[in-house]
C-alpha positions in Angstrom: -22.4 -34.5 11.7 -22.3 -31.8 8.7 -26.0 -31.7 8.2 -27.5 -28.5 9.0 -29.7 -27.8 6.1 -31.3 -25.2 8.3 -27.9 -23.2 8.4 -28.5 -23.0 4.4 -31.7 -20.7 4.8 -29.7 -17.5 5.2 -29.2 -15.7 2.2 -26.1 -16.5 0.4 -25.1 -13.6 -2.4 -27.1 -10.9 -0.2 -25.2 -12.0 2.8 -22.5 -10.0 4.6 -20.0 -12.5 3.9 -20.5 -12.6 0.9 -20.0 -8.7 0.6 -16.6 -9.3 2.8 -16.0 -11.7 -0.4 -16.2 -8.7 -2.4 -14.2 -6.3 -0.4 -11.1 -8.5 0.1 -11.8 -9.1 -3.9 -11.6 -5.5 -4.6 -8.3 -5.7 -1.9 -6.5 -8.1 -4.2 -7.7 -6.3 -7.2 -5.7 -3.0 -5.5 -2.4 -5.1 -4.6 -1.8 -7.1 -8.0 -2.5 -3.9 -10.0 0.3 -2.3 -7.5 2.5 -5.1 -8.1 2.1 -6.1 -11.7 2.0 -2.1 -12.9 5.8 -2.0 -13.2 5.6 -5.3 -15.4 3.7 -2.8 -18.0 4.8 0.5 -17.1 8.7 -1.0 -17.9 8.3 -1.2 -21.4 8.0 2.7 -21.6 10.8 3.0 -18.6 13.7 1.0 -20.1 13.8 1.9 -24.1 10.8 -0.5 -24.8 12.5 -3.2 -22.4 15.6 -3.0 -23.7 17.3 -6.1 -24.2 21.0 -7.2 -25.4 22.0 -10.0 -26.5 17.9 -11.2 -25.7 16.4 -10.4 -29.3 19.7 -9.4 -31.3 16.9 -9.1 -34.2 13.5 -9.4 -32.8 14.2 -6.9 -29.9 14.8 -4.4 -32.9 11.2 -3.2 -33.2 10.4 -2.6 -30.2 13.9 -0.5 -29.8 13.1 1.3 -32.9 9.2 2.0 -32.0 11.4 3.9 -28.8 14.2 5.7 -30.3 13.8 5.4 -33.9 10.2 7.4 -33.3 11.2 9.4 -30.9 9.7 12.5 -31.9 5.9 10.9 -32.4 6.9 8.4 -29.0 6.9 12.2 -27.1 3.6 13.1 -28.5 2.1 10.3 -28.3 3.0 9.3 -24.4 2.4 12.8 -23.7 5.4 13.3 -21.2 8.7 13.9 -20.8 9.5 10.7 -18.2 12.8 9.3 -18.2 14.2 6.1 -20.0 16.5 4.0 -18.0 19.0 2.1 -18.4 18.3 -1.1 -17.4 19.6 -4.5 -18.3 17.6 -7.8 -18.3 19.3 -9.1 -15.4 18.5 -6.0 -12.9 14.8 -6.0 -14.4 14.9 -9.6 -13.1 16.2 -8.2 -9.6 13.9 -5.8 -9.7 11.1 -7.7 -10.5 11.9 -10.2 -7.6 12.4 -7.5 -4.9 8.7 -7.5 -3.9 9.0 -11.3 -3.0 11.7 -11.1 -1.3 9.9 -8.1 0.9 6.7 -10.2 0.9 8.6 -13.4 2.6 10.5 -11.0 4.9 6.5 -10.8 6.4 4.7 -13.8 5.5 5.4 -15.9 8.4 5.6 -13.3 11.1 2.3 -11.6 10.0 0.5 -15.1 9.5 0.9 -15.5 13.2 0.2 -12.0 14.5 -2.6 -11.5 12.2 -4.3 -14.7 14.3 -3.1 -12.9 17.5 -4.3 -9.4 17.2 -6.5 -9.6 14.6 -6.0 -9.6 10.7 -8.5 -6.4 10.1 -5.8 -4.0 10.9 -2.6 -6.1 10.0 -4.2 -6.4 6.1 -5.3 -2.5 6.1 -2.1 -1.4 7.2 -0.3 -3.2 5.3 -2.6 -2.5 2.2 -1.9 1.4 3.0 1.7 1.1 3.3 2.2 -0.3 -0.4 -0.4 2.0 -2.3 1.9 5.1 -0.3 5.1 3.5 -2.1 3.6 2.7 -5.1 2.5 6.7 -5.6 6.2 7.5 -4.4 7.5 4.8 -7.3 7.7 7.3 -10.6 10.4 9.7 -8.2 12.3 6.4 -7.2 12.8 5.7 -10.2 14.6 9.0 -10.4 17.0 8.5 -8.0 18.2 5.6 -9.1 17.9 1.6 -9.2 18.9 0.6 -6.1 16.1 3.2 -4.5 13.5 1.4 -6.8 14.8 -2.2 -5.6 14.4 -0.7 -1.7 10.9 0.4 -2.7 9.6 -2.5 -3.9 11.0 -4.8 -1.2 9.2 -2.8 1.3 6.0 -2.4 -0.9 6.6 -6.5 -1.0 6.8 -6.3 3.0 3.3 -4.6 3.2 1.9 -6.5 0.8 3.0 -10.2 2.8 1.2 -8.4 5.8 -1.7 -8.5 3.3 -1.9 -11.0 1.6 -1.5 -13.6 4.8 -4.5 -11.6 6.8 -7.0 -13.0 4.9 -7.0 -16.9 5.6 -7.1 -15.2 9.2 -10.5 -13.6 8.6 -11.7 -16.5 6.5 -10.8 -19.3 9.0 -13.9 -17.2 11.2 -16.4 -16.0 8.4 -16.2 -19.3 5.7 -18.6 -21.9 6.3 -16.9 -25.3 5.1 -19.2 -26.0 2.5 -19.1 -22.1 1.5 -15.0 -22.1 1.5 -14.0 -22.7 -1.9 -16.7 -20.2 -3.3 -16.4 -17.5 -0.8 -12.0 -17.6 -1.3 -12.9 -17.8 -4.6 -14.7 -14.8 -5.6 -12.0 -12.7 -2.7 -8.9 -14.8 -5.0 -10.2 -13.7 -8.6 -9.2 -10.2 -7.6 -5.6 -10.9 -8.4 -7.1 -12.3 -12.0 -8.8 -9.5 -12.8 -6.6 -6.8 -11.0 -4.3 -8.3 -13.5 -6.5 -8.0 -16.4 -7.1 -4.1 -15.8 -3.8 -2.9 -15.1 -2.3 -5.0 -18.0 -5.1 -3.4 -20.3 -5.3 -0.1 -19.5 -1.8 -0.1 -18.1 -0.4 0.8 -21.8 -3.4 3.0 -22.7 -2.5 5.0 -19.7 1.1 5.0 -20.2 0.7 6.2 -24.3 -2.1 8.9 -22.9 -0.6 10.2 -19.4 2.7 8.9 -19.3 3.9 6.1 -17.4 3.8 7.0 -14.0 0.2 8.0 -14.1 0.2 4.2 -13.6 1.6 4.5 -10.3 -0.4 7.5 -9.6 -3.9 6.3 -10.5 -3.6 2.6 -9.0 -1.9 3.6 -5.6 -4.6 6.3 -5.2 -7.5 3.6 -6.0 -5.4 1.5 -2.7 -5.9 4.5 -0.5 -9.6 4.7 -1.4 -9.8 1.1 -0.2 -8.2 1.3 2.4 -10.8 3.4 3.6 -13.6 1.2 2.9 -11.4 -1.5 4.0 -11.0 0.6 7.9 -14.8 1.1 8.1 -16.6 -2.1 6.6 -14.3 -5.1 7.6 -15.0 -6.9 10.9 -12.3 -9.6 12.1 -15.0 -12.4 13.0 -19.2 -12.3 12.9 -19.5 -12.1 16.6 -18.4 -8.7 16.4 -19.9 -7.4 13.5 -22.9 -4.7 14.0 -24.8 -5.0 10.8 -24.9 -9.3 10.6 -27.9 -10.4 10.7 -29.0 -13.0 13.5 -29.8 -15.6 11.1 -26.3 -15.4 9.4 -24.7 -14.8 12.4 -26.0 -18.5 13.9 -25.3 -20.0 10.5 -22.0 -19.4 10.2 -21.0 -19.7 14.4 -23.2 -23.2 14.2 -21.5 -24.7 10.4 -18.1 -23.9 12.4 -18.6 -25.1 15.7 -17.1 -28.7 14.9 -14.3 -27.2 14.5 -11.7 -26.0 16.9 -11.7 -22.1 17.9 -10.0 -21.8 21.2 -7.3 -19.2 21.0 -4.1 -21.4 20.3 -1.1 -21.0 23.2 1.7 -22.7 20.9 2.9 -23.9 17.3 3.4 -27.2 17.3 6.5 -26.4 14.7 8.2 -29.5 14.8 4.8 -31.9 14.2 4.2 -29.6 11.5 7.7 -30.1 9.9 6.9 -34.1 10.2 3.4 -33.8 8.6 4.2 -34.9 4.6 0.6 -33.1 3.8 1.6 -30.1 5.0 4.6 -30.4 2.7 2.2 -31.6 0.0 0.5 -27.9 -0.1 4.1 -26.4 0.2 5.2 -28.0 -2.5 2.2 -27.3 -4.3 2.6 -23.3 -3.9 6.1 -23.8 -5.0 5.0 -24.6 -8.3 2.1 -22.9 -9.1 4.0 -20.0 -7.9 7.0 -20.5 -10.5 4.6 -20.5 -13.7 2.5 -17.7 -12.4 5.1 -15.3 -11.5 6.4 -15.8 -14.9 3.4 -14.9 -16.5 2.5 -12.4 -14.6 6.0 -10.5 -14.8 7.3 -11.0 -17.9 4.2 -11.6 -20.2 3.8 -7.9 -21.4 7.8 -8.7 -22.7 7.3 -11.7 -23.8 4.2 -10.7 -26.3 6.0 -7.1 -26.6 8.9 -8.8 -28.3 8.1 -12.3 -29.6 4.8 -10.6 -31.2 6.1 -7.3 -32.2 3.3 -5.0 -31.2 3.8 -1.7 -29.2 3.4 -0.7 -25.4 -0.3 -0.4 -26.0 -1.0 -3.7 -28.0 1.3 -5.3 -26.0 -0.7 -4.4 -22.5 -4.2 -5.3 -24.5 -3.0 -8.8 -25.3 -1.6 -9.2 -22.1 -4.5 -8.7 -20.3 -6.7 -11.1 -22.4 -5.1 -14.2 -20.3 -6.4 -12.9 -16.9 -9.9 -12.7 -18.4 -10.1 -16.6 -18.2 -7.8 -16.7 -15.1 -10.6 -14.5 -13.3 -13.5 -16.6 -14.7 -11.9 -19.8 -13.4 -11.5 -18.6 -10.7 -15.1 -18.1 -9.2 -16.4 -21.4 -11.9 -13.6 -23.7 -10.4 -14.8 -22.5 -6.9 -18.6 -22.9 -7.3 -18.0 -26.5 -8.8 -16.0 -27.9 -6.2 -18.6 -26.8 -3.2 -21.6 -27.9 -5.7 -19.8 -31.6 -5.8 -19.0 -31.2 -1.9 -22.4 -29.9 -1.2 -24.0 -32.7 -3.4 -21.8 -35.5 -2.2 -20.3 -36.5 -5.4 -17.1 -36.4 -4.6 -15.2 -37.0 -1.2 -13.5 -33.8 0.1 -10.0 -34.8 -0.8 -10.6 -35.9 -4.0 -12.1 -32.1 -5.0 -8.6 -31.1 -3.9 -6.4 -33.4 -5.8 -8.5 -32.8 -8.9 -8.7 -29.4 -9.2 -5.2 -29.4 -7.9 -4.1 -31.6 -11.1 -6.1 -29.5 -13.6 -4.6 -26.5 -12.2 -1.1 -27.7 -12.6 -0.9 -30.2 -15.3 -3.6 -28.0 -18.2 -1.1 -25.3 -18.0 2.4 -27.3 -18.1 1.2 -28.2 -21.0 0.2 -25.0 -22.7 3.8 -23.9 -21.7 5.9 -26.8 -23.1 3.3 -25.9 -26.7 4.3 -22.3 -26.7 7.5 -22.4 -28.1 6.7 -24.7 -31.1 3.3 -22.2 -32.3 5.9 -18.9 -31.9 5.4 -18.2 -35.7 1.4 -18.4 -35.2 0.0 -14.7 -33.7 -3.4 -17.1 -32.9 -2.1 -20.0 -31.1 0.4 -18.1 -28.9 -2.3 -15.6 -27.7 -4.8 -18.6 -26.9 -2.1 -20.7 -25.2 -1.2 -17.6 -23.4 -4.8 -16.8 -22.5 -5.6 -20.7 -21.1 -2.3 -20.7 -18.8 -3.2 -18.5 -16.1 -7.2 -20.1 -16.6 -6.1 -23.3 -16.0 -3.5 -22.7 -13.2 -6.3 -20.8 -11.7 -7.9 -23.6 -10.8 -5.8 -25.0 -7.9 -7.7 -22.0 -5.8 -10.2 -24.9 -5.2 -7.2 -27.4 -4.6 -4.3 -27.4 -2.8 -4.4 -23.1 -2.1 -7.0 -23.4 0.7 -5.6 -26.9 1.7 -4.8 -25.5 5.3 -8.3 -24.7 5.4 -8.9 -28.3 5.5 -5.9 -30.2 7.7 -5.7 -27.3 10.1 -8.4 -24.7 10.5 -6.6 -23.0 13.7 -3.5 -22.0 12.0 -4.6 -21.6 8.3 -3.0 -17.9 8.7 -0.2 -19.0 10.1 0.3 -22.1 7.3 -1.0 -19.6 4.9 2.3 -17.7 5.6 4.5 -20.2 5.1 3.0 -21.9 1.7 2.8 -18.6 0.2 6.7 -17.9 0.9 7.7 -21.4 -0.4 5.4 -19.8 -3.4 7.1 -16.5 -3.4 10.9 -18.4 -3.4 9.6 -19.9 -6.1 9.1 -16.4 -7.5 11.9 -14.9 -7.0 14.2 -18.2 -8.6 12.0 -17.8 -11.4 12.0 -14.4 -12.2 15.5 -14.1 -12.2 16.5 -16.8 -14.0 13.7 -15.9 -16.3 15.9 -12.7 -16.8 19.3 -14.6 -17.2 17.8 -17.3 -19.6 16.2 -15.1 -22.1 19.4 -12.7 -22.1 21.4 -15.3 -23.3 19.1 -16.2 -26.5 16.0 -15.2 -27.8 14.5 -18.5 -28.9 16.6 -21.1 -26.4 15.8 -18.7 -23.9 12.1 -19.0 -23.6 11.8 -22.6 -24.8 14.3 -23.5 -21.9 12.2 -21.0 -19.4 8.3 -22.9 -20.2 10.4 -26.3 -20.4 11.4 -26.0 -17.0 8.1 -24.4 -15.8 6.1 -27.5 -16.8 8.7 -29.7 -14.9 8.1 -28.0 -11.8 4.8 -28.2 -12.2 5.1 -31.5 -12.8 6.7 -32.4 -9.7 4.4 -30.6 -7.1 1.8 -32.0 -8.9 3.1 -35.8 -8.1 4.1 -34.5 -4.7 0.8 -33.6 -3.8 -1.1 -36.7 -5.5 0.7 -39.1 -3.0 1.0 -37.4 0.6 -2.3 -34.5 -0.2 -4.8 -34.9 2.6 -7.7 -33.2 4.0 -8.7 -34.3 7.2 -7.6 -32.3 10.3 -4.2 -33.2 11.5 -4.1 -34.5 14.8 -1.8 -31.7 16.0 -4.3 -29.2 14.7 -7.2 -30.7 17.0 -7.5 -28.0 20.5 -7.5 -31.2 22.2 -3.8 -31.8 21.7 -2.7 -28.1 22.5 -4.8 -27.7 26.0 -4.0 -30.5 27.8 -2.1 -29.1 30.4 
């Protein structure tokens, strides 16, 4: 039934799909950088993240690097940007505004990207946010509220995105080829985080801060272009594939339903406890990650005490292993598919409990190793590694139970992931206004226990065979 070891003769990292690999790699590399560049760029914005009542000592250095050194901060930042005024609690809100514009589209662009094709529903919306990111630094001008309005929109592009690619995956990923092929694209975010957090502070220090803006929404435009011109929305249509690759990937999916879909079977779907498995999954992976990706240049910033640079240098480190995980995670799980060592569902739930449960725990250490620079900077560096590693799990689930609306699923388990997000970021900001050290510990405590619970979740009721109402059979009987 799966055997077609002549499919496997076309060349793998020479083929186009693997090049479309790298593209929508390069693609995520251009988003996370837009997104995560006002987690960096904010310690320069708001008087070195400044923070009431958060670090009524600790926040003291970084305050004092600000304003007490004002005269060498000019000089050495180069620029006369502002400094807001900006409390925890609206960081927070501001933080979460692009989630709440990335759920506004998630769904809706899920399903029309599977409609009218997900080619020109991702490159819009990958234009759209690298146009608001360049507009950002004068935002910020204007006021808060104009920022918050910016980045929900940005966060509406970016759901367009984001949600496009299962779309285009669901046609060009062989099964056994899946985890790889989503794998290499995924690590993007990883290392899109690990340049913008390390150069973010060099820039900011050199430039000025919104040279951040500047630089990474001008390298979006760029691929946006190459985006336009390169990316095809299935093989069939493509006019450099080879023949050979062509037949390998049309023949590896054949077995699979392809016929264009006339309904959503919403209310089977809301019945099906796998389904909610994955949901539940992308809730709380989601929670831990946004954390770590939003507040983790604060966090070393002030628990550490190192400046805007330093602090955008250590940050960075973490997405280093995240990256690497990434694309290792994914080329181990096909290599025990491809080999037969392990039944398909049992790849999932393992690399689904590694990625959950490795960096709970990492979390519920960090508090009690504050007082060691070491430890904290290689807990910090293993969480997003680990967590990394449900990209072979539970992430591309949808792949699995139901091929036909993987866009459409996509959309909805990435907005249970962003809600996530959002509760998490700002009670992130509330927690740690309230105290420095209670703060934190209560804010990795109740990471890991969220964890903990998709993780269960998606043990029992995680499957991977295609759900009846997925099958065409179900939807064209007329």
């Amino acid at each position: 039934m799966d055997k077609k070891p002549s499919t496997r003769k076309g060349p793998e990292f020479c083929s186009l799909r693997y090049g479309l690999a790298l593209i929508m790699h390069f693609s995520n590399f251009t988003m996370i950088t837009q997104r995560v560049s006002l987690s960096i760029a904010i310690i320069a914005m708001v008087n070195g993240t400044q923070q009431p009542g958060l670090f009524n000592v600790s926040t003291e250095r970084p305050l004092a690097f600000t304003l007490n050194h004002s005269n060498r901060s000019i000089k050495e930042f180069n620029t006369a940007a502002s400094v807001y005024e900006w409390s925890p609690e609206t960081q927070g809100i501001i933080f979460s505004s692009i989630s709440y514009g990335i759920i506004l589209t998630l769904i809706p662009s899920g399903y029309l990207a599977g409609i009218f094709g997900a080619k020109q529903m991702l490159g819009t919306g990958l234009l759209i946010s690298s146009l608001l990111t360049l507009f950002t630094p004068l935002a910020a001008d204007f006021g808060v509220i104009l920022v918050i309005v910016i980045r929900t929109v940005q966060g509406m592009a970016q759901g367009m995105a984001w949600t496009g690619q299962f779309t285009i995956w669901a046609k060009w990923a062989p099964p056994l080829e899946r985890s790889k092929l989503t794998s290499i694209a995924g690590s993007g975010v990883a290392f899109g985080s690990f340049i913008i957090l390390c150069v973010g502070g060099l820039i900011s220090q050199v430039l000025g801060w919104p040279f951040i803006f500047y630089i990474f929404g001008s390298i979006g435009c760029v691929c946006c272009l190459l985006w336009f011109t390169v990316i095809y929305d299935d093989p069939l249509h493509h006019p450099c594939i080879t023949a050979r690759e062509k037949e390998h990937i049309v023949s590896s999916l054949a077995q699979q339903p392809s016929s264009p879909r006339r309904s959503v079977p919403i209310k089977a779907m809301v019945r099906c406890l796998p389904l909610w498995a994955i949901f539940t999954g992308f809730f709380s992976h989601f929670w831990l990650c946004t954390i770590i990706i939003t507040y983790l240049p604060t966090y070393i910033s002030s628990v550490l005490q190192v400046n805007i640079r330093d602090s955008g240098v250590l940050s960075s480190l973490p997405f280093i292993a995240a990256s690497s995980c990434t694309i290792l995670g994914g080329q181990l799980a096909d290599f025990l598919l491809s080999r037969k060592l392990l039944r398909l569902i049992t790849v999932r739930k393992l690399f689904s409990s590694l990625g959950l449960l490795l960096p709970s725990l990492c979390a519920v250490a960090l508090p009690f190793v504050a007082s060691s620079y070491i430890t904290t900077i290689i807990l910090l560096i293993l969480i997003p590694g680990t967590s990394n590693l449900c990209d072979s799990g539970f992430i591309i689930n949808t792949l699995d139970i139901a091929p036909r609306y993987a866009s459409f699923l996509m959309g909805i388990s990435r907005g249970f992931g962003l809600i996530a997000g959002i509760i998490s970021s700002t009670a992130t900001g509330f927690l740690i206004s309230q105290d420095s050290v209670s703060g934190w510990r209560n804010v990795f405590f109740l990471a890991a226990a969220v964890n903990m619970f998709g993780l269960v979740f998606y043990l029992t009721f995680g499957q991977a065979e295609i759900q009846h109402w997925a099958k065409e059979r179900t939807l064209t009987r007329l």
